[in-house]
N, C-alpha and C positions, 0 to 999 in steps of 0.2 A: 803277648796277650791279644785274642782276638778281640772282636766286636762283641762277636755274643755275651759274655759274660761283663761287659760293662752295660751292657744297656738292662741286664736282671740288676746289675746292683743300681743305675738310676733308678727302674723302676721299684726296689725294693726300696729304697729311699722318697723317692715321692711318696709310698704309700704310709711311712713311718715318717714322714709331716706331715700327713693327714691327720694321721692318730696322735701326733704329740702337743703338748702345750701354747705351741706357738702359734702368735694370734693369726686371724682366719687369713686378711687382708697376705700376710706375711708369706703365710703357706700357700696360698696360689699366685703370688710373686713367684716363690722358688720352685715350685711344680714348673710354673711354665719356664724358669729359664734352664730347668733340669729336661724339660721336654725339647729347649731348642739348641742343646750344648752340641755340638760339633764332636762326635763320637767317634767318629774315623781320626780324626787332629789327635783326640786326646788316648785313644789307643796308641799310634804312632807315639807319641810322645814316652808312654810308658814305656814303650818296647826302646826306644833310644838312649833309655837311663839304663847304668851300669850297674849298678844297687839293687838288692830285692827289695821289692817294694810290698809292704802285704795288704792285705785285703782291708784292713782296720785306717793302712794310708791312703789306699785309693778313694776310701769314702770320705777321709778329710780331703783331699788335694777337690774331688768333685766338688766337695761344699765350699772349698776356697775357689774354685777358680768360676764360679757360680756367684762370688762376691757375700755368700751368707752370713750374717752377723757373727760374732763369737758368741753372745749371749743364746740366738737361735741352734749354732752348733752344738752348746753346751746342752740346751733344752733338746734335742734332736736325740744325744747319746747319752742323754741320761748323765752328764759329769757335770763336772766343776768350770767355769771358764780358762782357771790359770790351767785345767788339763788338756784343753783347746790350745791356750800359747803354746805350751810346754809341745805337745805336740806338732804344730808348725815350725818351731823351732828346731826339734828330731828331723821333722822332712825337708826343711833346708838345710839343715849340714849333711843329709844324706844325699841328696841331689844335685848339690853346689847351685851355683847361679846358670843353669840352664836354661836357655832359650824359650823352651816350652814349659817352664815352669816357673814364667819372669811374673806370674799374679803372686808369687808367694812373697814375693820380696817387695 
């Protein structure tokens, strides 16, 4: 996975906390730590897991390794929070305990 297409999906994310319920203060927390996430790291990282990873996990692993609340997640995609867990929990048995993916754990 290059670059390119991670920095469309932060940016389509930043724009879909804009638009979504989550208070103001919140949303420009997570814009700017979505603006200063280490893109290169976190590409690398993807490309070194074994597992397909799809497009629906790379926008959780983003919002997790970004520290995002689960309530915010939940308000972000429109679900449930226990869909938030349930989902962290799919992306760590999919990943195993990986280096580069030690915020999941």
């Amino acid at each position: 996975m290059n670059q390119i297409p991670i920095q469309i999906i932060i940016k389509n994310l930043i724009e879909r906390i804009y638009i979504s319920t989550i208070e103001k203060s919140q949303k420009d927390f997570y814009a700017e730590k979505l603006s200063d996430i280490n893109i290169e790291m976190l590409g690398e990282s993807f490309l070194s897991t074994e597992k397909k990873i799809s497009g629906m996990d790379i926008k959780y692993i983003i919002c997790f390794s970004i520290e995002m609340n689960i309530k915010d997640i939940s308000l972000l995609f429109d679900i449930d929070p226990a869909s938030v867990r349930t989902a962290r929990y799919r992306i760590r048995k999919k990943l195993g305990k990986k280096n580069a993916f030690c915020f999941l754990f």
